[in-house]
Every structure is written in C-alpha cells, then in structure tokens.
SEKOLLO-806695 format. One record per residue (C-alpha): x, y, z; residue number from 1; residue in one letter. Coordinates in steps of 0.2 Angstrom, whole numbers, padded with zeros to 4 digits. Example, Ala and Ser with C-alpha at 12.3 -4.5 7.8 and 13.67 -1.06 7.14 Angstrom:
BEGIN
      u      v      w  num  residu
   0062  -0022   0039    1       a
   0068  -0005   0036    2       s
This chain:
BEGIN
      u      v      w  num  residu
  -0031   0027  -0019    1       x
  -0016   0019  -0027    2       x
  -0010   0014  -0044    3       x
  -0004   0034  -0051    4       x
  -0012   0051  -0048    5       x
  -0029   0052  -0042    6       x
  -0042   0067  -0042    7       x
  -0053   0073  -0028    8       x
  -0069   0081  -0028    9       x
  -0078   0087  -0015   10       x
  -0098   0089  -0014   11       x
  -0103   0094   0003   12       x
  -0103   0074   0012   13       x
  -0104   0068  -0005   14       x
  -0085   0060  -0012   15       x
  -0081   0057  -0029   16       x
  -0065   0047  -0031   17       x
  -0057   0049  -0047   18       x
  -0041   0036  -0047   19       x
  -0031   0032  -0062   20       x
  -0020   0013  -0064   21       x
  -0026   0010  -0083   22       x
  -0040   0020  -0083   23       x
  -0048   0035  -0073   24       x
  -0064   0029  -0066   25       x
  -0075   0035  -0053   26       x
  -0080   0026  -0037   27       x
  -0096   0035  -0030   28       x
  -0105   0034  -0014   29       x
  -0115   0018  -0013   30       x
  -0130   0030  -0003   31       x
  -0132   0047   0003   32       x
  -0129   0040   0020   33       x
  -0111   0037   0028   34       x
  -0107   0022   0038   35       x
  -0103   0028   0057   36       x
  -0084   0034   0059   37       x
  -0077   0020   0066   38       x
  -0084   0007   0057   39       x
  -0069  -0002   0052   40       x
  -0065  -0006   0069   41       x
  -0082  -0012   0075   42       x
  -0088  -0031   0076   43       x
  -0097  -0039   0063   44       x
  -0109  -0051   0077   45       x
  -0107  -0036   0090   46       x
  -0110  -0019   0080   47       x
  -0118  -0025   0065   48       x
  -0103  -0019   0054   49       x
  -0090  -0031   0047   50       x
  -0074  -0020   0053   51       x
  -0059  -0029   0060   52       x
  -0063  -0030   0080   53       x
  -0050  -0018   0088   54       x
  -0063  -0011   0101   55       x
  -0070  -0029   0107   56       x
  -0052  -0034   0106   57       x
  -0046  -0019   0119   58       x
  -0060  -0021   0130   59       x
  -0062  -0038   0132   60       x
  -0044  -0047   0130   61       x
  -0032  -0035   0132   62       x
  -0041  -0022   0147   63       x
  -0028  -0027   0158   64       x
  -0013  -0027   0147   65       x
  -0004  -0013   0140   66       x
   0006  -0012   0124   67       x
   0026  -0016   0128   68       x
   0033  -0009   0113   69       x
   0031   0003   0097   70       x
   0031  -0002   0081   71       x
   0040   0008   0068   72       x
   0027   0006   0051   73       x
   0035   0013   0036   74       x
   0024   0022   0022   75       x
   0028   0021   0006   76       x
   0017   0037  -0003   77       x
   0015   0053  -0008   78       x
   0022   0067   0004   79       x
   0012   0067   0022   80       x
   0004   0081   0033   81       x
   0013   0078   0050   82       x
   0006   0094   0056   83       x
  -0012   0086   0059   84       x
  -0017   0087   0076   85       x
  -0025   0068   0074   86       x
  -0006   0064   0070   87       x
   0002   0073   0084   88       x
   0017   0062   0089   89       x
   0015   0048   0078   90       x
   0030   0050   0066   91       x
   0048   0040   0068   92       x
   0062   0053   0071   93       x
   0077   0047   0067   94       x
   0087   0050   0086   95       x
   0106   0047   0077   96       x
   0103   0062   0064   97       x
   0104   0081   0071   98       x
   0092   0092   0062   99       x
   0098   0105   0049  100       x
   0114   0104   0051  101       x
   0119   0096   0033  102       x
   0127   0084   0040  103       x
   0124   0063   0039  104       x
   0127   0062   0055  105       x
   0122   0042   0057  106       x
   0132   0039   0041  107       x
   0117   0032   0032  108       x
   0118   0038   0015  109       x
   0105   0050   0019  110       x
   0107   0069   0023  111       x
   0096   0074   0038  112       x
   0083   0061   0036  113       x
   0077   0064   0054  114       x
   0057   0058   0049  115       x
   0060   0048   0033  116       x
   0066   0051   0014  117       x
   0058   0060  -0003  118       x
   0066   0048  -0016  119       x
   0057   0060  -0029  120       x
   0067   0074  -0021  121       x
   0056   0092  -0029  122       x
   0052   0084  -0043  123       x
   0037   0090  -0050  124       x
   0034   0081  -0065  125       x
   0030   0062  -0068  126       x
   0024   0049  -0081  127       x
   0017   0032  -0079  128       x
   0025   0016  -0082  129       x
   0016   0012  -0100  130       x
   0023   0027  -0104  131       x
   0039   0024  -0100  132       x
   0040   0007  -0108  133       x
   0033   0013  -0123  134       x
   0046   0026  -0125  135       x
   0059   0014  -0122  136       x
   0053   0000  -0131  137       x
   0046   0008  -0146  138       x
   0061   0010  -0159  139       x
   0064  -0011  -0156  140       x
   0046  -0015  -0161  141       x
   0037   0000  -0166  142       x
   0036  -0003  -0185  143       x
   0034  -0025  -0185  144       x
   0018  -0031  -0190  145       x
   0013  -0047  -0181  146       x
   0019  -0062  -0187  147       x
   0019  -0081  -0183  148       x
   0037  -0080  -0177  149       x
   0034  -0062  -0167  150       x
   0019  -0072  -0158  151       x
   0032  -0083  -0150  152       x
   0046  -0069  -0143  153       x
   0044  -0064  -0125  154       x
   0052  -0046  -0131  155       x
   0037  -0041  -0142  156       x
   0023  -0051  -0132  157       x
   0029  -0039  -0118  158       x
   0028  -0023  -0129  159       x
   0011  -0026  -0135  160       x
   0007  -0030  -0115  161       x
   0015  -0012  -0114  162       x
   0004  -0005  -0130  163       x
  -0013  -0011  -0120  164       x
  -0007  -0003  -0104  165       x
  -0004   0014  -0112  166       x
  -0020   0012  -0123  167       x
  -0029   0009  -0104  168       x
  -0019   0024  -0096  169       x
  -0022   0036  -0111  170       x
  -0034   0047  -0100  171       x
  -0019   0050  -0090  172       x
  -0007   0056  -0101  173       x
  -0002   0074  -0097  174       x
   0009   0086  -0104  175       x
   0025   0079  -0094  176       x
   0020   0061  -0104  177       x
   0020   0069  -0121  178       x
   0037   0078  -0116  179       x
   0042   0062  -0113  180       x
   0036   0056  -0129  181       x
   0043   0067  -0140  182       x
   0060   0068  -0132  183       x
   0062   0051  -0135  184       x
   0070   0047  -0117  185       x
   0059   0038  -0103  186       x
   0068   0047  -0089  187       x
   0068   0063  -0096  188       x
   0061   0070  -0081  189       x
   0070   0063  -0068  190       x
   0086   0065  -0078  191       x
   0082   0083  -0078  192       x
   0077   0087  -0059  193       x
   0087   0073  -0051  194       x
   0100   0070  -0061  195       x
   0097   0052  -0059  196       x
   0099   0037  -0068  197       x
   0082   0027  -0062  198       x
   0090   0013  -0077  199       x
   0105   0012  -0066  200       x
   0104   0000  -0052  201       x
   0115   0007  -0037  202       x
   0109   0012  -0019  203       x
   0114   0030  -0021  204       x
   0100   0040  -0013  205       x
   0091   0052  -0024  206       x
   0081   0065  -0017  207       x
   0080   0073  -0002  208       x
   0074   0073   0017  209       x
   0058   0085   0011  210       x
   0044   0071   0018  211       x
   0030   0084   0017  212       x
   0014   0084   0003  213       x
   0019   0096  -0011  214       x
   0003   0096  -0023  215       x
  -0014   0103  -0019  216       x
  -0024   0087  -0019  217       x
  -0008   0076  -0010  218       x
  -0022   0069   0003  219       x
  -0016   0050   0001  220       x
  -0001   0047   0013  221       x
  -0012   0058   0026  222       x
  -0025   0047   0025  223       x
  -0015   0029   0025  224       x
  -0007   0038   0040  225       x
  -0022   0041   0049  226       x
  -0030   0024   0045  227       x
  -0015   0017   0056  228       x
  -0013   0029   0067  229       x
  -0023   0044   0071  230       x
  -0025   0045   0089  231       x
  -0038   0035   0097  232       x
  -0053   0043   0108  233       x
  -0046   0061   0109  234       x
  -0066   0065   0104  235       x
  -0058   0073   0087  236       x
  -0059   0064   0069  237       x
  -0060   0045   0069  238       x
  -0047   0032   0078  239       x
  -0034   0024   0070  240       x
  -0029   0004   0076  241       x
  -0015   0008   0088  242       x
  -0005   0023   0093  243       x
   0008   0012   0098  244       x
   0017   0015   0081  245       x
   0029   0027   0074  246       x
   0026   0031   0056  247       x
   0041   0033   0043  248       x
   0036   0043   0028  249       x
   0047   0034   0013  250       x
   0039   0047  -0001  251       x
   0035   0051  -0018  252       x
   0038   0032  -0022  253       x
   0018   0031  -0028  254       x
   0007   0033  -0043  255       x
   0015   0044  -0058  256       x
   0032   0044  -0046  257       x
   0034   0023  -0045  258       x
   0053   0020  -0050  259       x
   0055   0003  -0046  260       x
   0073   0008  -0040  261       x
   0066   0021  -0027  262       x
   0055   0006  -0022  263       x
   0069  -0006  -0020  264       x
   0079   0007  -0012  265       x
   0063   0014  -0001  266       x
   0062  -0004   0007  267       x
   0080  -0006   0011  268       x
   0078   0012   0018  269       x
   0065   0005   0030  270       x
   0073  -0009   0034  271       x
   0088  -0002   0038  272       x
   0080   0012   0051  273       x
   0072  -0002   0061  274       x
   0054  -0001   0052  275       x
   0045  -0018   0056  276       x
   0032  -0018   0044  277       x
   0030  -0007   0026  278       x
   0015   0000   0020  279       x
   0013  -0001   0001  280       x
  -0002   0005  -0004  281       x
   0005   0005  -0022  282       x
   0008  -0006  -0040  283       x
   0008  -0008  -0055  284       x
   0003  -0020  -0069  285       x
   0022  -0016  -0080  286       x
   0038  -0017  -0069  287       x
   0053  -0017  -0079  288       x
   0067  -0018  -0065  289       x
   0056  -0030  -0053  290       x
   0070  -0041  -0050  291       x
   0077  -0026  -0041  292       x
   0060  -0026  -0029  293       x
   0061  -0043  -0028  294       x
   0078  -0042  -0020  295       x
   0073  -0028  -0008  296       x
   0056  -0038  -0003  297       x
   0070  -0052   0002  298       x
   0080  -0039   0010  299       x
   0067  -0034   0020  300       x
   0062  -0056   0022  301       x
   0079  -0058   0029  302       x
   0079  -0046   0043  303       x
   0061  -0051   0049  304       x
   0049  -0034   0041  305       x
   0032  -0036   0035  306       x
   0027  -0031   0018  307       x
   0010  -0026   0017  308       x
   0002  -0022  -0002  309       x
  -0013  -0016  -0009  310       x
  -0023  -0029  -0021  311       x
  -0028  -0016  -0032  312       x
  -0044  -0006  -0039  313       x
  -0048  -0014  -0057  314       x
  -0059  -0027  -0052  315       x
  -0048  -0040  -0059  316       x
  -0041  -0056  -0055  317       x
  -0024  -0053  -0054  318       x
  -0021  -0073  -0050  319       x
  -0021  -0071  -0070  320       x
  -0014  -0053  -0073  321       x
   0001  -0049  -0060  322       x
   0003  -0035  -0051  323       x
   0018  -0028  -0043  324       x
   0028  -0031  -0033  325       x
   0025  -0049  -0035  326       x
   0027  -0063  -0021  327       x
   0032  -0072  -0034  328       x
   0052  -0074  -0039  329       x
   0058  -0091  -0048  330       x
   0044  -0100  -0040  331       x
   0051  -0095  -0025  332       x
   0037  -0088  -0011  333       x
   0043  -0071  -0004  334       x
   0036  -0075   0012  335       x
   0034  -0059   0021  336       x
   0020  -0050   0010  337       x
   0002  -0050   0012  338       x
  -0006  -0043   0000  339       x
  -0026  -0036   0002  340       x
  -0042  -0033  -0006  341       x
  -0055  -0019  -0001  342       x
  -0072  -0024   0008  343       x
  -0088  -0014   0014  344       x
  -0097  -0009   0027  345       x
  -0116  -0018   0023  346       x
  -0119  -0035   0016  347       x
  -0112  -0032   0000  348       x
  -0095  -0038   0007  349       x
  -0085  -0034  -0008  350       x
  -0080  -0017  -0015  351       x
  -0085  -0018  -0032  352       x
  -0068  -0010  -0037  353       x
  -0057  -0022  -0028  354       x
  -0046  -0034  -0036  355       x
  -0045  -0051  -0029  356       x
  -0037  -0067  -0032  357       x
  -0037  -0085  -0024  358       x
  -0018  -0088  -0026  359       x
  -0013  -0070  -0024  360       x
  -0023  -0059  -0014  361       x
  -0020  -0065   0005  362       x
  -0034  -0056   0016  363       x
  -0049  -0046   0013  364       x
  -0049  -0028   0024  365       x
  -0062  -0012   0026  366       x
  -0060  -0001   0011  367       x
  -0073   0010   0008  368       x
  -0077   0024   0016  369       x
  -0065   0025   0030  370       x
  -0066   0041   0041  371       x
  -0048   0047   0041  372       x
  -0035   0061   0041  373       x
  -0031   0072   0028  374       x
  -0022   0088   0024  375       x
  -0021   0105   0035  376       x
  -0031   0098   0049  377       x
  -0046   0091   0039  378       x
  -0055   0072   0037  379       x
  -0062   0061   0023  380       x
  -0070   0047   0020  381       x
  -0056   0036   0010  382       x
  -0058   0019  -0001  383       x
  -0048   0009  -0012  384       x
  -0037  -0007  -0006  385       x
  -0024   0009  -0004  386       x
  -0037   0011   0013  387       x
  -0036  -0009   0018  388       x
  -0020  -0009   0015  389       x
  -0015   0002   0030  390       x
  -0030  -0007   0041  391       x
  -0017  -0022   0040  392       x
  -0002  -0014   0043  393       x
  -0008  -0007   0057  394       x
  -0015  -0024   0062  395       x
   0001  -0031   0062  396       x
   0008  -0016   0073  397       x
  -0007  -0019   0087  398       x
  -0001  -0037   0087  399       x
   0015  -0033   0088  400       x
   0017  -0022   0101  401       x
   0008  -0030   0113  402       x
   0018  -0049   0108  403       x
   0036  -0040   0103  404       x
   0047  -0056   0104  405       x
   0036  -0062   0089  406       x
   0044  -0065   0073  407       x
   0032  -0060   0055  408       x
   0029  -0078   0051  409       x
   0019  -0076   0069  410       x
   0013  -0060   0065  411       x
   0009  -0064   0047  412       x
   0001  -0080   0054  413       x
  -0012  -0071   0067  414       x
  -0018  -0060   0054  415       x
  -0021  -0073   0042  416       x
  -0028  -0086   0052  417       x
  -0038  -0074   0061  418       x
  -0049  -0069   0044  419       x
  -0064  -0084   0045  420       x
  -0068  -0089   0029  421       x
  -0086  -0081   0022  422       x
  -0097  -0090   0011  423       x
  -0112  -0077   0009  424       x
  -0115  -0075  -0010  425       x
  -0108  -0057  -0017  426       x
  -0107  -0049  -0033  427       x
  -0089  -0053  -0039  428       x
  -0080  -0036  -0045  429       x
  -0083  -0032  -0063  430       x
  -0096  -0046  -0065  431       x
  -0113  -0048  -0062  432       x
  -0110  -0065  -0056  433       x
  -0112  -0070  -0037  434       x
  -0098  -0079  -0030  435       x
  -0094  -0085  -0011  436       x
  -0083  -0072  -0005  437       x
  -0072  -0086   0001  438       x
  -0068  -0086  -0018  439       x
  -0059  -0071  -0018  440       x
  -0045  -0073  -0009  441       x
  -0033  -0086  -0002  442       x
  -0039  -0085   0015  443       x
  -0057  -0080   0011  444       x
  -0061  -0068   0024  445       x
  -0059  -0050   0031  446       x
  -0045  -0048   0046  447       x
  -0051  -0049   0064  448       x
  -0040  -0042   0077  449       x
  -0051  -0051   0092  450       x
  -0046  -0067   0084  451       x
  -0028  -0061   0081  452       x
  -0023  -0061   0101  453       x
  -0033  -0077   0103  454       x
  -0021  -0086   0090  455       x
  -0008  -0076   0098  456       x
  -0011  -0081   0115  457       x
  -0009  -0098   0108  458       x
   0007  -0095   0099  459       x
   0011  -0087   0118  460       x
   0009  -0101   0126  461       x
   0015  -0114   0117  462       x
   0000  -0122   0109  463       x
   0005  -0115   0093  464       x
   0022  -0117   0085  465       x
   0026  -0107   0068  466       x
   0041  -0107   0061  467       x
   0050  -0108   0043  468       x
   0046  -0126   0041  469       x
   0027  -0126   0043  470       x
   0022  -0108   0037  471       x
C-alpha cells in the first residue's frame, strides 16, 4: 500500500493488510475465495472480470505487431527484490556507470548508480510528516487559544490541519517519532544518518546506490514492480502488462521515508536517466516543501515523462482534502500526472478503501487482490491504489512501446479516453450511499488497454490530433 509503513500478515491464502496514512486500518479479504491470477488483465464482456484488456489487446490487435521500443518506468518506493526470478532482466542499468569502482563515471551527481538511487541512504529510522510539522510548528502556536483573529491566519489554520493529521496518524507513532518529539528537531533523524539538510532545497544527492529492500516486511516496491513487469507466460506467478519495460528503482522516497526534497530530486533523477513514465505509488495529506515537487513534476512536464500517482486509501474525496503532489500549482494544470483510484474484481466496482474525486482522481484501475511479486522469490495477493497505480504505469509503457514517436499528451490521452464511463450503482467509499461510479472520478471509468491501441491507431493515422492546445 502507500501512504507510510504498512504491516503484513499472513494466514495461509488469507491476507490482512494493515496500512497506515492517518490511521492503521485493516483491509480484509472480501471472501475466502481469490479472483483468478490474472484477473487484472482480463475483459470485462470477455472473461467476466473488469481487468484492463491486455490479453484481448495482444491476441486480437497487435498478434502481428511486435513492441519497437522499451520503456524505462521509474519506481519511486521502498527498496526492491531484483533477485526475483518473475523479475529476471527487467531493471534499467545504467550503461555510462562502471560498477564498484567509486567512481561517477557519467558525471551525474551520483556514485555508481548503475540500477537507480536510495535517497534514504541506510537510514533506518523515520517519522511521518504530521509529526514533523508538529515539531516544527509547535513553539509558534503551541500555547494560543483560538481566537476570532487566529480563525483568519493561514499559519495557525495549517497548524491545526497539522494537529488533526497527527491525532489521525497517532497509532503510528514509534519510538523514532517520540525521539523526534522530544529533541525538538524534525530532522533529527535524517540529520543524524545523512548528514542532510531535508529544509535545504539544493540538488546534492543524499544517499546512496543501495537500491535493494532493507526491512523484513519491505514487500511494496517488489510488488509495484511485478504489477508492471513480471514476466509474462513463463508458467511461474502471475503476468505483468509488458515486459518491454526497464524498471528504475528511485528508493526509500515512500511512507515514514517521504522528504519532499528526495521527491523532487527522485523525479529529476528519473528524468534525467531517460525514465518515461514515474510510478508514485505515494502521498500525503501535509507537504510543506510542495512548491519544490511542483517544480520537479514540471521538470519532468518539460522533457515529456508521465507521472503516474496513487489516489489514496482513506475513502475520501480528495476534490475537497488535497493530497500530494498535487496537479495543481497557481491554477495552473501540471499536465503530465494521472492520478488513480483502486477498483474490484466482481460488481462491487469500487474498493471500499479508495479515495476518489471528480476533479482530481483521473482513472479508475484493478486494486484489490492483484497476484504479484514479492520478496526472496515469493507472490501476494496486493491492494491499495499503491496496486492501480502501477497497472497504469504500466499501461502507458505497453502503449508506448509499441507507438514510440508518441509524446505523453498522446499517451496520457489513450489511457484516459480509453476508460468508458460506468453508470452501475456502487457503494461510494466510506458511505453507505450508492453513487454511479462515473461519479467518482473525472473520466468515470477503469482503464482499458484494447481501447487504448484503437485510439491509438487513430492518433496513428491521423484521425486523431492531440497536441498542447486541445489536451
């Protein structure tokens, strides 16, 4: 899942996902049954599953056409198992950068970063954002009582957005946030194993070229990974979308470990080493340097990369409580990020943890109990929109492989366009009202990759023209 740490327990085929962004909750299998591996990939009319149409799309539109290019998807997460046999060959390696050898060879900024950068560096200890803020804030407003006049000021509306966020997130505190409490200082942590200024906004990479999982239930990267990419009918696990992508693992950047200057400098990272699309499976509700993100995600706008992000798992409208990174900068549209919602596998349509939005979640995607990858050779059944977001992503690298001259307005326009708005009734997520699912996001529908090449074809061939002015 996204959104800080996460907890996993395992009870034979049962799953029990315990995720944390302002509280732990628990997200339970719906029955005692699993959907069929695969699922996600099926066709709704076809197979009786509303997955996204990667296998009709292969056998019935493009059997005679091959993919021309790879894409290069960054990941944006946790540290990643690239010893996974289901991810053999799958990671970007950096061809300009000579392994071991201590050297930056491609005069990057980044030491031996042959498959990707750990911004966290071996860091072992984090605090979320509330926290943070809280610490920072707290000797400003701490002892003012509300007043008419404090109503008013942005400064202390914030704080008191900062007191409910830590209030939410209070199951989540550990020892590493009460150290942080106590000393008074929000980077105390990452002062103390980095050596880095996270309140400093330069481009000095922190870290180091570590890319692999460190902590015993460090499944989440694995998994995004394998949603994308794990490779398709070897008769082992499950398939991913395409395995004409290369993978860049851009870690630690998630959960308790979210700077928003290692996300601002993850981005340009990616963007700089030739990534096409970024996976952010990531967010939060409190951003304090998100002018800094904003920048980044315009970075990556300005050199043509697609930003792909979760919606979230607190069964909220987030048209009405941002989450970051926004899309959103001076009223100015950052036109390169789709952001997505998680749906099922029956007729319920919508996960019930979901976040939605009709301004501000983009597509729908399948984000329960998705048969995946994990650590030291092993598979799970993941949810979460962290799970949709990756079926996107990986979305836009089948596209794009096969139509490589495509810019991501194109790209962004095929997976949009190709997600038919749904009007069956579901239960909205956190309610007990039904809704259209149409309602739940600005497109109102999940992605479909079979109607993805049609529109492509169309853009192709000339029957469609996309550009700045008209999308």
């Amino acid at each position: 899942m996204l959104f800080g740490s996460f907890i996993l327990k395992n009870t034979s085929m049962k799953n029990v996902f315990l995720f944390s962004l302002s509280v732990i909750f628990a997200i339970q299998s719906f029955s005692q049954n699993n959907p069929p591996i695969n699922w996600q990939l099926m066709d709704w009319k076809q197979d009786g599953y509303p997955g996204i149409s990667i296998e009709k799309a292969c056998n019935e539109l493009l059997k005679d056409k091959k993919p021309l290019k790879k894409i290069i998807v960054a990941v944006m997460d946790f540290g990643v198992d690239t010893s996974h046999p289901d991810l053999a060959g799958i990671f970007w390696t950096n061809k300009k950068e000579i392994p071991g050898n201590g050297i930056d060879d491609d005069h990057n900024g980044f030491v031996d970063d042959v498959h990707g950068w750990n911004f966290g560096g071996n860091a072992i200890h984090g605090t979320m954002e509330s926290v943070r803020e809280y610490v920072r804030l707290r000797t400003r407003y701490e002892n003012l009582k509300d007043t008419a006049a404090l109503v008013d000021d942005e400064g202390y509306r914030y704080w008191k957005k900062v007191l409910a966020q830590k209030e939410k997130e209070r199951n989540n505190f550990v020892q590493d946030s009460k150290t942080v409490i106590e000393k008074g200082d929000p980077a105390y942590w990452r002062k103390k194993e980095l050596g880095d200024d996270p309140y400093k906004n330069d481009s000095l990479p922190s870290g180091n070229n570590n890319i692999y999982y460190k902590r015993p239930g460090e499944i989440h990267a694995t998994c995004i990974a394998g949603v994308i990419g794990a490779l398709r009918n070897n008769k082992i696990g499950g398939n991913g979308i395409t395995n004409s992508v290369e993978i860049m693992p851009i870690v630690r950047t998630f959960g308790d470990e979210e700077w928003d200057k290692d996300i601002a400098n993850g981005i340009r990272y990616a963007v700089d080493n030739g990534a096409q699309v970024i996976n952010m499976s990531l967010g939060k509700y409190l951003s304090p340097q998100k002018e800094w993100v904003i920048d980044a995600m315009k970075y990556a706008e300005q050199h043509e990369v697609l930003l792909v992000a979760a919606a979230g798992n607190e069964s909220q409208n987030i048209d009405s409580n941002t989450l970051y990174p926004f899309a959103y900068s001076n009223n100015n549209i950052i036109s390169n990020l789709i952001r997505v919602g998680a749906s099922t596998y029956d007729s319920t349509l919508v996960a019930p943890f979901s976040n939605y939005g009709k301004k501000t979640v983009d597509v729908f995607a399948p984000g329960l109990k998705v048969y995946t990858t994990s650590i030291k050779g092993t598979y799970f059944w993941f949810a979460g929109t962290s799970c949709a977001t990756p079926m996107v992503a990986g979305l836009a690298a089948f596209i794009w492989s096969y139509y490589p001259s495509f810019n991501y307005r194109q790209i962004k326009y095929c997976i949009e366009k190709s997600a038919e708005p749904i009007n069956d009734l579901v239960k909205k997520p956190g309610a007990s009202e039904r809704v259209p699912f149409s309602s739940l996001s600005r497109t109102g529908g999940i992605v479909n990759a079979f109607n993805a090449i049609k529109i492509a074809e169309q853009i192709q061939s000339g029957r469609i023209v996309i550009n700045e002015s008209n999308y």
